[in-house]
C-alpha positions as CSV (number, residue, x, y, z in Angstrom):
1,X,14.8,3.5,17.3
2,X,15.5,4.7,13.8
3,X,15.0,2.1,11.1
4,X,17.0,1.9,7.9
5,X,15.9,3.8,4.9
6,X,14.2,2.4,2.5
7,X,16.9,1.0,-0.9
8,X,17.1,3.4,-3.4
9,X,16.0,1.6,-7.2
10,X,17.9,4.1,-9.3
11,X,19.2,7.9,-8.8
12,X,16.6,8.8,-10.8
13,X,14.2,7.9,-8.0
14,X,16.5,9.1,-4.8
15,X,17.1,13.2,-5.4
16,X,16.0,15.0,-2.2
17,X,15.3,13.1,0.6
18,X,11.8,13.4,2.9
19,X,11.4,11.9,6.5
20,X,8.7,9.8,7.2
21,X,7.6,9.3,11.5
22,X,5.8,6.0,11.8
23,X,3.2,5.7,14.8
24,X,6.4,3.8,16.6
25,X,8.3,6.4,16.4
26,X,10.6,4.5,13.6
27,X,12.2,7.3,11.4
28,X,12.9,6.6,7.6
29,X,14.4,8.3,4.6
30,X,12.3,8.3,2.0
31,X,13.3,9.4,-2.2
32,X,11.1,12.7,-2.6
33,X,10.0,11.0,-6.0
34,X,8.7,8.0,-4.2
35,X,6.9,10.3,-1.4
36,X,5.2,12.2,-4.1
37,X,3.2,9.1,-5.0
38,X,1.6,9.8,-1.4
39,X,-1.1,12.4,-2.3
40,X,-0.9,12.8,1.9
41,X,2.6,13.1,1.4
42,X,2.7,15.2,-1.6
43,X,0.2,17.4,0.1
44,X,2.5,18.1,3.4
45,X,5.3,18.6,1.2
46,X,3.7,21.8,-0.1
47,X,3.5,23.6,2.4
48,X,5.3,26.4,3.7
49,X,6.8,25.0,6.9
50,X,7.3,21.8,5.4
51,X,11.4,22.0,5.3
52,X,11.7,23.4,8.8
53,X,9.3,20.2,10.1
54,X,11.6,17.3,11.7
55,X,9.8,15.2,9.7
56,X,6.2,14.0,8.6
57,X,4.2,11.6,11.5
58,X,2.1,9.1,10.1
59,X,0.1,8.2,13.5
60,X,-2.2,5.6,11.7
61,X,1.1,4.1,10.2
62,X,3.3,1.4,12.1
63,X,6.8,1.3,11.5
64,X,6.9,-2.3,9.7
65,X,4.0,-1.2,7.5
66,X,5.4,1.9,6.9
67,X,8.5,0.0,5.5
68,X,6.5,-1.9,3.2
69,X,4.9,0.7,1.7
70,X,8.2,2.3,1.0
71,X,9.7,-0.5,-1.0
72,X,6.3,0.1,-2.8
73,X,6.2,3.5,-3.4
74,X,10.4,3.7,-4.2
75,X,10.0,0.3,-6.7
76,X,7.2,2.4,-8.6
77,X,8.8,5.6,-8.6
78,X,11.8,4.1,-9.9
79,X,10.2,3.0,-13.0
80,X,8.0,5.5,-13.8
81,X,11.5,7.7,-13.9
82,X,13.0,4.2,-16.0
83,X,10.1,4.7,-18.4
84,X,10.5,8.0,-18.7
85,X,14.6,8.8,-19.1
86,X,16.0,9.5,-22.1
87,X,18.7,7.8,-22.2
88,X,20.2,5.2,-25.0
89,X,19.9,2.0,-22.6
90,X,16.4,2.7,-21.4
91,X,14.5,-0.5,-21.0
92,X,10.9,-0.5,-22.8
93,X,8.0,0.7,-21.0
94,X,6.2,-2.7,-21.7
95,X,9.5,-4.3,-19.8
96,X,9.3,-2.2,-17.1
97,X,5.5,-2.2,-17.0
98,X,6.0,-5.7,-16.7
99,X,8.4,-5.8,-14.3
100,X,6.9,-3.7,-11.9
101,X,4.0,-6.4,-12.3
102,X,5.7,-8.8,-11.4
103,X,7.2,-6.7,-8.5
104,X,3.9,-6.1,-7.6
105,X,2.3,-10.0,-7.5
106,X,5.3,-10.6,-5.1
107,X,5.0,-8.0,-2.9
108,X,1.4,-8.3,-2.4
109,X,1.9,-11.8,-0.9
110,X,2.2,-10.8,2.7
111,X,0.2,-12.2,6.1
112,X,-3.4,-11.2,6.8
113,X,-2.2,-8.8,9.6
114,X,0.6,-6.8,6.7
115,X,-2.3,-6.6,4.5
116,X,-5.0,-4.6,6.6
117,X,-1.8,-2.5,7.6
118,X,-1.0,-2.1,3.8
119,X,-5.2,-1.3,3.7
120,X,-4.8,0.9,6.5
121,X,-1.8,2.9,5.3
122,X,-2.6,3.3,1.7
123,X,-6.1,4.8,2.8
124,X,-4.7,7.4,5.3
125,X,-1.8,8.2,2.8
126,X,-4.0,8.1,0.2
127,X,-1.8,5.9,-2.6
128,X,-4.6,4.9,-5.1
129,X,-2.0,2.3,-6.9
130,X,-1.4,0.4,-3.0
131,X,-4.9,1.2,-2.6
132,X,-5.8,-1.0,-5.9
133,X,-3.1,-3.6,-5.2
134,X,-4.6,-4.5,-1.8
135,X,-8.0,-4.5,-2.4
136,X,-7.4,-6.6,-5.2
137,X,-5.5,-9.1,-2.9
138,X,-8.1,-8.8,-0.3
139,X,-11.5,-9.6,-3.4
140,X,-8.8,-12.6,-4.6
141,X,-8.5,-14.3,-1.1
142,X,-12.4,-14.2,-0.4
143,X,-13.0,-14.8,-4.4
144,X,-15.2,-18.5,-4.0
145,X,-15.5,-18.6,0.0
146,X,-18.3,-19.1,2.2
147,X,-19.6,-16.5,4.5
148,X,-18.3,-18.7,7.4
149,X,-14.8,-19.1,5.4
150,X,-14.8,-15.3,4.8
151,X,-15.9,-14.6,8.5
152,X,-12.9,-16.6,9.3
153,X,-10.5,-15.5,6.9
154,X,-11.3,-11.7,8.0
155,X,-11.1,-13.1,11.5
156,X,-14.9,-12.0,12.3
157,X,-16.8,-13.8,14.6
158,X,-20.6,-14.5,13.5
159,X,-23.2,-12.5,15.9
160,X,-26.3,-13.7,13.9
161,X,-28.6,-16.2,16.1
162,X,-29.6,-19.5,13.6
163,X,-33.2,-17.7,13.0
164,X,-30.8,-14.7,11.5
165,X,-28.8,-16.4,9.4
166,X,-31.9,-18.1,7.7
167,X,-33.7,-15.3,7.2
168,X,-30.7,-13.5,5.4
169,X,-30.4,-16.8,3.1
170,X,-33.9,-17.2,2.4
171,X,-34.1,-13.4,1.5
172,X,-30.8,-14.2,-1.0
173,X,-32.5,-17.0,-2.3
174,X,-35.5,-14.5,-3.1
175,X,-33.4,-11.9,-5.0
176,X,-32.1,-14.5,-7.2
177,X,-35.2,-16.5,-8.4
């Protein structure tokens, strides 16, 4: 099943095209500017057998995941080529810094089970900007919980006995006196 590429954000992001293979098999077109943000990516791309490939697997990354981090990586590579064209129109770069944060606060605010994919696939394709986006998500949602809250937010079940869990508080309580 081939999905859709990903929307282009401006020419200036699209030139060649790469072809991403998700773990599903899904295949996508991707901007060569936006795949360069992939430091996995960036790093197949460079070598010599690279053109003749039918395309770069990702086996730790699902189709629907890989998707997401598309529209990521082409929104970002747009506007670092809008921030740096020289052209008469050209918006600021604190405009398009701020739009891309504002891309960014919206697109981060995806289901539990998106997020650890997002987690997943920014770590194997090693995209530090998705990587800091997603862990920032992830501190903000246990920012002010319980351990139980957290355990069930992460969807961890608790394998400490009573006697366990008292011990580990009186030993917190400890540290902070």
């Amino acid at each position: 099943m081939a999905a859709p590429a990903a929307p282009q954000e401006t020419n200036a992001a699209a030139g060649e095209m790469v072809t991403l293979i998700s773990s599903d098999g899904a295949r996508f077109e991707v901007p060569e500017a936006a795949a360069r943000l992939s430091q996995t990516l960036l790093d197949e791309m460079k070598k010599d057998d690279y053109r003749a490939s039918n395309g770069i697997p990702l086996p730790n990354v699902a189709g629907d995941v890989l998707a997401k981090v598309i529209e990521f990586c082409t929104k970002h590579a747009a506007t670092a080529a809008a921030i740096n064209a020289d052209t008469p129109a050209k918006t600021s770069k604190e405009e398009e810094e701020l739009m891309v944060k504002s891309f960014d606060d919206e697109f981060i605010l995806v289901d539990n089970h998106m997020l650890y994919g997002l987690l997943t696939a920014a770590d194997a394709m090693r995209i530090q900007g998705l990587m800091d986006l997603a862990c920032q998500r992830l501190v903000d949602m246990l920012k002010g919980k319980t351990s139980e809250q957290m355990r069930q937010t992460l969807g961890i079940t608790n394998d400490f006995t009573p006697e366990e869990e008292e011990e580990f508080r009186r030993e917190d309580e400890e540290q902070w006196l």
